[in-house]
C-alpha positions, 0 to 999 in steps of 0.5 A: 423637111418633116415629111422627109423626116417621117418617110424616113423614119418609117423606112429605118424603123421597117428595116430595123423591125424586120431584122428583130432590132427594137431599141433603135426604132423606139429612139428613133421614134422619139428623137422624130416626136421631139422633132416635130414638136419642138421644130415643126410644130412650134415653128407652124404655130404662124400657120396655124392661125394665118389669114391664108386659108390655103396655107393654114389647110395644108400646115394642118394637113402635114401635122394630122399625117404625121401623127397619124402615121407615128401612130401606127409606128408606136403600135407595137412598142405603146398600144395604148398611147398609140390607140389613144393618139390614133383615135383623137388624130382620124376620128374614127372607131376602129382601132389603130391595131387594124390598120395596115403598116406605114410605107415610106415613100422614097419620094418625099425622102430628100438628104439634101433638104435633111442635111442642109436642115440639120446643118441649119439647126446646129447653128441656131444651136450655136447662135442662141447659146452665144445670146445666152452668153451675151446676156440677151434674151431671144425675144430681142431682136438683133441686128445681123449675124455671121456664120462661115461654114466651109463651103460659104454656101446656105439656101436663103431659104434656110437663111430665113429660118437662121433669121427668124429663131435667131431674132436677127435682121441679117444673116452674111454667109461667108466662106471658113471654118464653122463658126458663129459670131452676133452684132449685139449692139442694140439702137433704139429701134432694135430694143423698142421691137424687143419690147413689142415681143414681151408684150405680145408674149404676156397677152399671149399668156394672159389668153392662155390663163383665160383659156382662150382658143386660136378661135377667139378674138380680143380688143388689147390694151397697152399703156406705158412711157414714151418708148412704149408708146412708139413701140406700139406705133412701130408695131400695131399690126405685130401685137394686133396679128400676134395677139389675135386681136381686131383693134386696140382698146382706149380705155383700161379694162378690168384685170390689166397686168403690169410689168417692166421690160428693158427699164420699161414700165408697161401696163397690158390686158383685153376683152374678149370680143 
């Protein structure tokens, strides 16, 4: 999809140049940056620090074209921020302004997969304001989730994509009028998961703080009630893998953080290895 997304944009914007259109490329450019930052990348981040050297090599590889190729199409409207990305992403001396032109290739350039995307995103749009309405929060998960769309068809690939940023166990399709309708009943096993997310999002955010990398690895501590303590039962393999920690600490360690979470008290911290 992103690759399709960029040889597009980098045939619309050579077109657009070519006839002395400025504005339209400028937007379009941008309307690509926020994609590939607030789709692309965010949804890599797994990728990115996968056991699967393989698919971690090739996450990596997509994100460094893409931004090298935006940075030759930025060259004429922002020389600087353009020179400035270039030199970062190729590690190299020469300068952006001295490279050849981006050429699209037709071949990465799929509507289908363009269409089908867009489509699945208009309806994540959906679903996550009808969380918002609920009351529900994104990190709690839900239990299933119907979408009708007038052709009753989605690709399962795009259905776990629905599965996965709308945090919901199972996605029907079924044949109607656009719409979009969530189970929002919580059972327990369903809320202890939700639980397990915010605590993975506050030691993700104390590494943060500590200015750890994806390069470091912690030993976590976790401590609450007995809701809590199931939680991590449930999902040890979840907070050790989401965290990038190698094994759980027995004992509390210096600097924990406590915080409630649906009625919860839950105690949180680690050292590093």
């Amino acid at each position: 999809w992103v690759l399709a997304r960029l040889h597009s944009l980098i045939k619309d914007t050579t077109a657009d140049l070519e006839n002395y259109k400025i504005t339209e490329p400028t937007r379009a450019i941008g309307n690509f940056i926020t994609d590939l930052s607030t789709w692309y990348l965010r949804r890599s981040r797994e990728r990115f620090k996968s056991d699967n050297e393989a698919d971690k090599q090739l996450a990596l590889q997509t994100l460094h074209h893409c931004l090298s190729e935006v940075s030759k199409l930025l060259a004429p409207f922002t020389p600087f921020l353009a020179e400035d990305v270039y030199g970062q992403v190729e590690n190299k001396s020469e300068s952006v302004h001295l490279e050849d032109w981006p050429i699209s290739d037709e071949n990465y350039i799929d509507q289908d997969v363009l269409e089908k995307m867009a489509q699945t995103r208009s309806i994540v749009s959906r679903a996550l304001e009808a969380r918002t309405q609920a009351g529900i929060n994104v990190r709690q998960p839900l239990g299933s989730m119907i979408v009708t769309l007038p052709s009753g068809e989605l690709g399962d690939e795009y259905v776990e994509v629905l599965k996965d940023e709308v945090n919901v166990k199972k996605v029907e399709v079924e044949k109607g009028e656009y719409a979009v309708s969530l189970n929002t009943d919580l059972i327990p096993e369903l809320i202890r998961e939700g639980v397990m997310r915010e605590i993975v999002r506050r030691i993700n955010a104390m590494r943060k703080n500590a200015g750890l990398t994806i390069e470091d690895r912690i030993e976590v501590f976790v401590s609450g009630d007995e809701e809590v303590l199931k939680a991590i039962d449930e999902h040890k393999d979840y907070l050790l893998h989401g965290t990038l920690a190698e094994e759980m600490l027995s004992e509390e360690p210096e600097g924990v953080e406590s915080f409630r979470v649906q009625e919860m008290d839950v105690k949180v911290g680690f050292v590093k290895k």
